[in-house]
N, C-alpha and C positions, 0 to 999 in steps of 0.2 A: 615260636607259635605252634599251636597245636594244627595235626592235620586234616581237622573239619573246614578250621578258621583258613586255611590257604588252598582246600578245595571250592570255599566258597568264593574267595578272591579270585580263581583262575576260571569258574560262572561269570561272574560277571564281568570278565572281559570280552566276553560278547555282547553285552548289552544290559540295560536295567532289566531286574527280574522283580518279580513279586514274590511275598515270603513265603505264597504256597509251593511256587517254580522253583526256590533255592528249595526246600527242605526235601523235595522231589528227588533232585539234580542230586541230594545230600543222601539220600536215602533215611532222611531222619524223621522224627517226628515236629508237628508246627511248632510246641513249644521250644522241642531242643535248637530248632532252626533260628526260631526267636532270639535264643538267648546267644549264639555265635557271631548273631548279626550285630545285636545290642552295644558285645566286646569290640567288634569291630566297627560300629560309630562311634566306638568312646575313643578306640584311639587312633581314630581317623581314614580310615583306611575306603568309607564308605559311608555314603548318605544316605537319606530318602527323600524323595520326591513324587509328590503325585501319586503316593500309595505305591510307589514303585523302588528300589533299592538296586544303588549304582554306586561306582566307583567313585572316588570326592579329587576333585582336581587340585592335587597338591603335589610335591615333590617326589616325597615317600612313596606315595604309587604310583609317580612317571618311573622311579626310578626301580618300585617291583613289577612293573611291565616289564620293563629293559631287560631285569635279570632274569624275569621268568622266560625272557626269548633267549637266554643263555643254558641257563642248568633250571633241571625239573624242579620247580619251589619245591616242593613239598621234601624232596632230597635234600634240599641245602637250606632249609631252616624250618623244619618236621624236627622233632622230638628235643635232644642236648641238644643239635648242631648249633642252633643260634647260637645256645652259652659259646660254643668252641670259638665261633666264629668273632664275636662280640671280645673273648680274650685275648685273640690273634690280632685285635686290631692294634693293641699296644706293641706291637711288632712282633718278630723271630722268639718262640719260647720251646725249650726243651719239653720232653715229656713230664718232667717232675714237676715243672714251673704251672704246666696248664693242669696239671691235675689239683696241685694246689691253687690254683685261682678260679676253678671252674667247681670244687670240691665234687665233682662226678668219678662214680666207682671206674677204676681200671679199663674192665672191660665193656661199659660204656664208650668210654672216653677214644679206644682204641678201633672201637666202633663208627664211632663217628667221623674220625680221622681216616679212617678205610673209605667212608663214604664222599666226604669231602675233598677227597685227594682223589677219585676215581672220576669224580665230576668235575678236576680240575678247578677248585675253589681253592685249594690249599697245596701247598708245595712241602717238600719236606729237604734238606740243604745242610749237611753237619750235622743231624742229630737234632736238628732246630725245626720247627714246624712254622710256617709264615701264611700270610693271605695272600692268594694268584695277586698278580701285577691289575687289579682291575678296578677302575674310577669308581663304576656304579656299584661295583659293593663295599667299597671303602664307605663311598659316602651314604649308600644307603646305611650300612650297620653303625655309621656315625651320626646319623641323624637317629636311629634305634635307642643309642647310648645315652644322647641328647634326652629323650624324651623319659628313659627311665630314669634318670638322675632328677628331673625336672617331675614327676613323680612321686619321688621319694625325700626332696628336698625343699627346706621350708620357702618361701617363693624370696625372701628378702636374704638368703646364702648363697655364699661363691663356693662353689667345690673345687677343693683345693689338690686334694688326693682322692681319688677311689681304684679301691684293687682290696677286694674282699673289707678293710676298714676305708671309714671316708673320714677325709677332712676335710672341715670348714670353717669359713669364718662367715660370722653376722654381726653385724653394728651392736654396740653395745647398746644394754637395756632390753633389747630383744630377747623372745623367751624362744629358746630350741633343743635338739632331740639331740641327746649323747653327753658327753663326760667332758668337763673344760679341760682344756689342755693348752699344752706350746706356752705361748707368751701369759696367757690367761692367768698361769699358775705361776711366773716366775715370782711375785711375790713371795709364796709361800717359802721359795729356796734362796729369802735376800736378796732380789734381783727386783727392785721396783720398777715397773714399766706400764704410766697412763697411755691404754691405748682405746683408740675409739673404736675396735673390734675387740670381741669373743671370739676364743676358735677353741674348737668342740670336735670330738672323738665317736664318732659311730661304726658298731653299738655299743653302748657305755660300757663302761668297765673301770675298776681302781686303777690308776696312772702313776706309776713310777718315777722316779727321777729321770732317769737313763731316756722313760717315753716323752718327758715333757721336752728335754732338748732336741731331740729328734725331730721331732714333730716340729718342732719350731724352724731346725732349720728348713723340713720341709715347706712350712707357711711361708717361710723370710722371703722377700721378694726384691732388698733393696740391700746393699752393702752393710748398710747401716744396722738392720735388723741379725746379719748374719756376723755382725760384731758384737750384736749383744748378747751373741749365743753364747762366742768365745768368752765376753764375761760372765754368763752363768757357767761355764765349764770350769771356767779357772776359778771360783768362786764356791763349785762344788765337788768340789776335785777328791776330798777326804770319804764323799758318800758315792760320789759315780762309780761302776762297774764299768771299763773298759770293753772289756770281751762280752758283755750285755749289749752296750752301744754297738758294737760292729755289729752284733749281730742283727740288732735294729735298722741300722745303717742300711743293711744290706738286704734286708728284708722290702725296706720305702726306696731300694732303687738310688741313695744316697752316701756309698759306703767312701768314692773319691772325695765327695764335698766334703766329710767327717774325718776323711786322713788330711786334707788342705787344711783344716781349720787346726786341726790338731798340729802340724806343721805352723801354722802361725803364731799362736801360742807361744811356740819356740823359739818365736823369734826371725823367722823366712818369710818378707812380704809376700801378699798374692793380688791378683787382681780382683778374686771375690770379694776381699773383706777392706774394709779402709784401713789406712798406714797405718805398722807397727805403734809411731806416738800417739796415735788415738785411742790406738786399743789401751795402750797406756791407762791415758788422761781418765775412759771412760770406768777403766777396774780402780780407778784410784778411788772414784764416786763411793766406789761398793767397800772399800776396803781391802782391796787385793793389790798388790803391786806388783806389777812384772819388769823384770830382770836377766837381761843373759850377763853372764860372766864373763870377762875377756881370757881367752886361752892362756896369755903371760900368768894369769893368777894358779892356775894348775900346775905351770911347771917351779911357780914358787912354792907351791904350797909341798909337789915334791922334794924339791930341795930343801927346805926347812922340815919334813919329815926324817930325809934319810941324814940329816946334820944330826937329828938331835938321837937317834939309834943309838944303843950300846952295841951293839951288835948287829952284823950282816945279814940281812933279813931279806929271801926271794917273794917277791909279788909277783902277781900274772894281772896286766891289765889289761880291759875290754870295752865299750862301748866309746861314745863319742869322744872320751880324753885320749884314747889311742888314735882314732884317726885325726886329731888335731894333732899330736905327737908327730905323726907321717906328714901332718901336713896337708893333707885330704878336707876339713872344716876352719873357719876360723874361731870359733867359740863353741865353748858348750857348759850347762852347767851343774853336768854329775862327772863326779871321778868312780869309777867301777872298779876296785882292787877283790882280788884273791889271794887269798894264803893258806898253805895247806896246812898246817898246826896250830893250836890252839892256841901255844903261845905265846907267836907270833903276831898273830891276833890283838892280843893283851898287850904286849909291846906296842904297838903302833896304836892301838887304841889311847893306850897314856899318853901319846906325844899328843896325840892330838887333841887334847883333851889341856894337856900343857900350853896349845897352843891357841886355846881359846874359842874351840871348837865345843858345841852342845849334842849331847845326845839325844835323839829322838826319843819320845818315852811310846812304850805301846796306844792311847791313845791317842797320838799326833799323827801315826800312822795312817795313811789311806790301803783302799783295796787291795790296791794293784803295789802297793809295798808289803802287805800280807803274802800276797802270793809269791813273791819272787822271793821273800823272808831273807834276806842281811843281816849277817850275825851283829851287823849294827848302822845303823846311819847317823852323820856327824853332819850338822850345818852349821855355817858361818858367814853371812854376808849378804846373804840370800843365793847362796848355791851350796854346795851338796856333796859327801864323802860318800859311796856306799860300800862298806867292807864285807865279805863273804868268807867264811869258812867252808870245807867240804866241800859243798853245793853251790853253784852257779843258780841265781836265778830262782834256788828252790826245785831247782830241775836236773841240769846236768852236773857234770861234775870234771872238775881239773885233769882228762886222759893224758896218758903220757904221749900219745899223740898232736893233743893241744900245743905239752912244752915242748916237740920237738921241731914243730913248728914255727913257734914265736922267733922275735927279735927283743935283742937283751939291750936296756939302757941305764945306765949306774946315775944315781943322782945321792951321792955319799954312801952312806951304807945300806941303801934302800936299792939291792937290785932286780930293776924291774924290767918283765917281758912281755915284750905286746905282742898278743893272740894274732895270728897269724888271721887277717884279713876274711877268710871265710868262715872263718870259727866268731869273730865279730859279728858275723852276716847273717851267721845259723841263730847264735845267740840276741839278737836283736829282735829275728822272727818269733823270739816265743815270751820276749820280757812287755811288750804291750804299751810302749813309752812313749810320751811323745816327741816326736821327731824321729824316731823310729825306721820308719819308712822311708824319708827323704834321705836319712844314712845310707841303709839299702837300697837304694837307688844311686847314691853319690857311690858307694862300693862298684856297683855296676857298670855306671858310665865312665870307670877310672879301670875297670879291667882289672881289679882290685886282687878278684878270687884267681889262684893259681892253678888248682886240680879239684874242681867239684867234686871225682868222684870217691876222692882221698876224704872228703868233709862229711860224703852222703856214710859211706862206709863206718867211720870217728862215731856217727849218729847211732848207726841201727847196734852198732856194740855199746855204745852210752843206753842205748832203751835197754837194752837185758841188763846192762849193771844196774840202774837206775828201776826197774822193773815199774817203769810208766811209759805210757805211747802220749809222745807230744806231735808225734807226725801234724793230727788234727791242727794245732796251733800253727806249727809253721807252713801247713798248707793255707791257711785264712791268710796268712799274712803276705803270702806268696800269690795269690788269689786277689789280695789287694793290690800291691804290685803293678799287675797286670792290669787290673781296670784304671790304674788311675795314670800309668808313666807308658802302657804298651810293651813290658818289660818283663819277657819268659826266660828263668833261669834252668838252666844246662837239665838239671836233676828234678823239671817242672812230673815230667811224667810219671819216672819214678819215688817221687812223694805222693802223686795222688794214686798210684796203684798199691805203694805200701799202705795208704790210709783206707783204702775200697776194700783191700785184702784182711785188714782189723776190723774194719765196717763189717764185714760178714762174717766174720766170729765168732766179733761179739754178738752178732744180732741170734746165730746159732745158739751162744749159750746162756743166750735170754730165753730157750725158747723157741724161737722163730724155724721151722724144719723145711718150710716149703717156698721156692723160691718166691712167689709171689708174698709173701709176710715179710722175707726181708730187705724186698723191695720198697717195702713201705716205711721200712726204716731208713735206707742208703739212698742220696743224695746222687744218682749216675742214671744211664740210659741202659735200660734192659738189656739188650746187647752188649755191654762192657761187665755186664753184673753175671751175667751165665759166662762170659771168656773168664773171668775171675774164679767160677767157682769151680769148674774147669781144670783150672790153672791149680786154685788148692787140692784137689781133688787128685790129679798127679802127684801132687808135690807129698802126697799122705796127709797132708792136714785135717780134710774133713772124709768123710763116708759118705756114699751114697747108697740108698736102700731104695727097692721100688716097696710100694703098696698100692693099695685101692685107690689112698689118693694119688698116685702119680710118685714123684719119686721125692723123697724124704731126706733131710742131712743129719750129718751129727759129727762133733768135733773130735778128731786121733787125741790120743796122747799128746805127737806132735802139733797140734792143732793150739792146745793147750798151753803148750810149751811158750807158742809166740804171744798167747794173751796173758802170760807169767802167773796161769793160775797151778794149782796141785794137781797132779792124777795118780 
């Protein structure tokens, strides 16, 4: 509210005025008084009677009475504060969070936060900014929220989401504002679904694949809907972007529901979604079949490699077939091999190829086999060989640290070494798989990883040989972790200070010289981002320079060094 409209509201709680008494009391003129009052019968705040203008007996002003006998109106919902206030209601948010959901400049924002926190409206707790413990402004700014959505909303829509986009659904036939989405569109990606709702996307915009699942799981209200998500995922598996989805996920507040469901897929009931044989029956409709593989077929499928070998051939194995190996899973259905010569490669590639196994050709491939790129993939049954040269993953690479780690198991002349448990762990965080995560997790709760900081260390020499920062990756995934199982691993901190410490690098050598620019790139709380630059600024990585604007950065030699560019 502006601060005419709640000086005139704090008038007339002495009593009905006339609109020559308000504009007086206002210091304004009649028309300007007019029009304040106008705003404030439209949205209820105040009647007329009797050529007289009084307060309207409803909630909303019993309950800005109350608060105005608390904190001085005009201080606590005068200028932004409402927006702040209104963001705060969806509970505890960082400063990055409310800046993006209130889209208010910086110092605004930090403005108002000074105000509402001096007036004891807002608390501040970890770095998290909340609303005071108080009834009447919970529900006043909930009946606020109420009214704008009911405003802006066509009168026959359910708002399904709002936080900067809305989503809704309306009865089908109905005509409404914004771009079909969620279920609306499963058609178009082979997923037929008669439903007697539209749900629609405000403000419009072109819709993605990645946004129509999203969205949908965020519409899904019943098991049944959130099964049919799992069947548009596993149905568009070749066109979805994984690391788009999270990021989506995690943007609508939904990044656990989206590891669960991916998790299911895999083959791990959950209570969200209905039984595994359904999900079944329902993909079978579409064309899609799902299958997990029994672990016996893995170690056959080894033993009938390393039989048919001419030769003694080292592998290095990783992902779910080595902890079914330990004994840690009972099924899974990719085998993850490495070999370090090309070869070798070629060798085991022919066997299995002898053995009835097809090679994926480049368009059978999806995204997220692009990315992690396998010098080949072999199917047969419906599960899955993936063989690697050099490069893990498309990422790291086989350290003599890895093999001296591992554990060796002979299956003929096929001797293989399984990745020593945390190098599974590390590796898992940045391959984007499903089932992924609940590995990482099963790693965890088996005490799996022996010396974190032997894996963290393996990491940051893997990035300078490799001369790519995957930190980012395995922090999301580690980030996930957490929201969905409650589960902080050893080297939580140290990932996200080595990512905060490339965050402002790179944001330097974009460019960016003053700390407030690079804060508007990094993802942290002011306070961690100045001990950071700080922290580089010892260490010689960056410079600091004062000028007129205040003080200025720029990246050493060494600075350079860790974002593996030239100087």
């Amino acid at each position: 509210m502006n601060e005419k409209e709640l000086r005139a509201l704090l008038a007339l709680r002495d009593g009905p005025r006339s609109m020559r008494e308000i504009a007086v009391s206002l210091h304004l003129s009649y028309s300007r008084a007019a029009t304040i009052v106008r705003n404030l019968i439209k949205n209820e705040y105040c009647k007329r009677e009797e050529g007289k203008i009084s307060l309207s007996r409803n909630a909303k002003t019993m309950l800005f009475n109350s608060l105005s006998e608390k904190y001085n109106p005009i201080q606590l919902l005068g200028g932004a504060r409402e927006k702040v206030l209104l963001a705060l209601l969806t509970g505890p948010l960082e400063i990055h969070e409310l800046h993006r959901r209130t889209g208010l400049a910086q110092s605004t924002l930090y403005q108002a936060l000074r105000i509402l926190s001096s007036l004891g409206a807002v608390r501040k707790e970890e770095q998290k900014y909340s609303l005071a413990d108080d009834s009447d402004l919970k529900s006043f700014l909930q009946l606020l929220r109420i009214e704008k959505t009911m405003r802006d909303v066509e009168p026959y829509a359910t708002v399904l989401y709002s936080d900067g986009f809305r989503l809704k659904r309306v009865p089908a036939g109905l005509r409404a504002k914004g771009s079909l989405t969620a279920f609306s569109l499963f058609p178009r990606y082979g997923v037929n679904y008669a439903s007697p709702h539209n749900y629609y996307l405000e403000p419009p915009k072109e819709i993605t694949a990645e946004e129509v699942l999203v969205h949908a799981l965020v519409c899904s209200e019943t098991k049944s809907e959130r099964t049919l998500c799992a069947v548009f995922y596993l149905k568009n598996l070749s066109i979805l972007d994984r690391r788009k989805l999270r990021e989506l996920a995690r943007a609508f507040g939904i990044l656990p529901l989206l590891a669960e469901m991916e998790s299911y897929v895999d083959g791990h009931p959950t209570e969200s979604f209905l039984p595994p044989n359904e999900l079944a029956e329902k993909a079978k409709l579409y064309g899609v079949e799902v299958r997990t593989a029994p672990g016996m077929q893995i170690i056959e499928a080894l033993k009938q490699i390393g039989g048919r070998l001419k030769k003694e051939i080292h592998a290095y194995l990783f992902g779910g077939a080595n902890m079914l190996l330990r004994g840690l899973k009972g099924s899974t259905k990719d085998l993850d091999l490495v070999v370090e010569r090309k070869d070798d490669f070629l060798e085991i590639r022919g066997k299995l190829i002898e053995l009835g196994y097809r090679e994926l050709g480049e368009e059978e491939l999806t995204p997220n086999d692009r990315r992690v790129n396998p010098s080949g993939i072999f199917v047969s049954e419906g599960w899955r060989i993936d063989l690697f040269t050099e490069k893990i993953c498309g990422a790291l690479t086989l350290s003599e640290g890895m093999k001296k780690r591992s554990e060796e198991r002979r299956f003929g002349r096929l001797v293989l070494h399984l990745l020593d448990l945390g190098d599974v762990f590390l590796l898992k965080s940045i391959t984007d798989r499903e089932g992924d995560l609940e590995d990482m997790h099963l790693i965890l709760s088996r005490g799996g990883v022996r010396d974190w900081e032997e894996i963290w260390q393996d990491y940051l020499e893997q990035e300078k040989k490799v001369k790519q920062h995957l930190c980012f990756m395995i922090l999301d995934s580690l980030d996930i972790l957490k929201e969905k199982f409650g589960e902080t691993v050893p080297i939580y901190r140290k990932v996200l200070r080595h990512c905060t410490d490339v965050g402002i690098l790179k944001a330097i050598s974009y460019g960016k010289r003053e700390v407030k620019e690079i804060r508007e790139l990094i993802n942290c709380p002011e306070s961690t981002l100045r001990n950071r630059i700080e922290a580089l600024a010892k260490e010689g990585r960056i410079l600091k320079h004062k000028s007129g604007k205040g003080i200025l950065l720029s990246l050493t030699p060494s600075g350079r060094e860790l974002l593996f560019e030239q100087h």
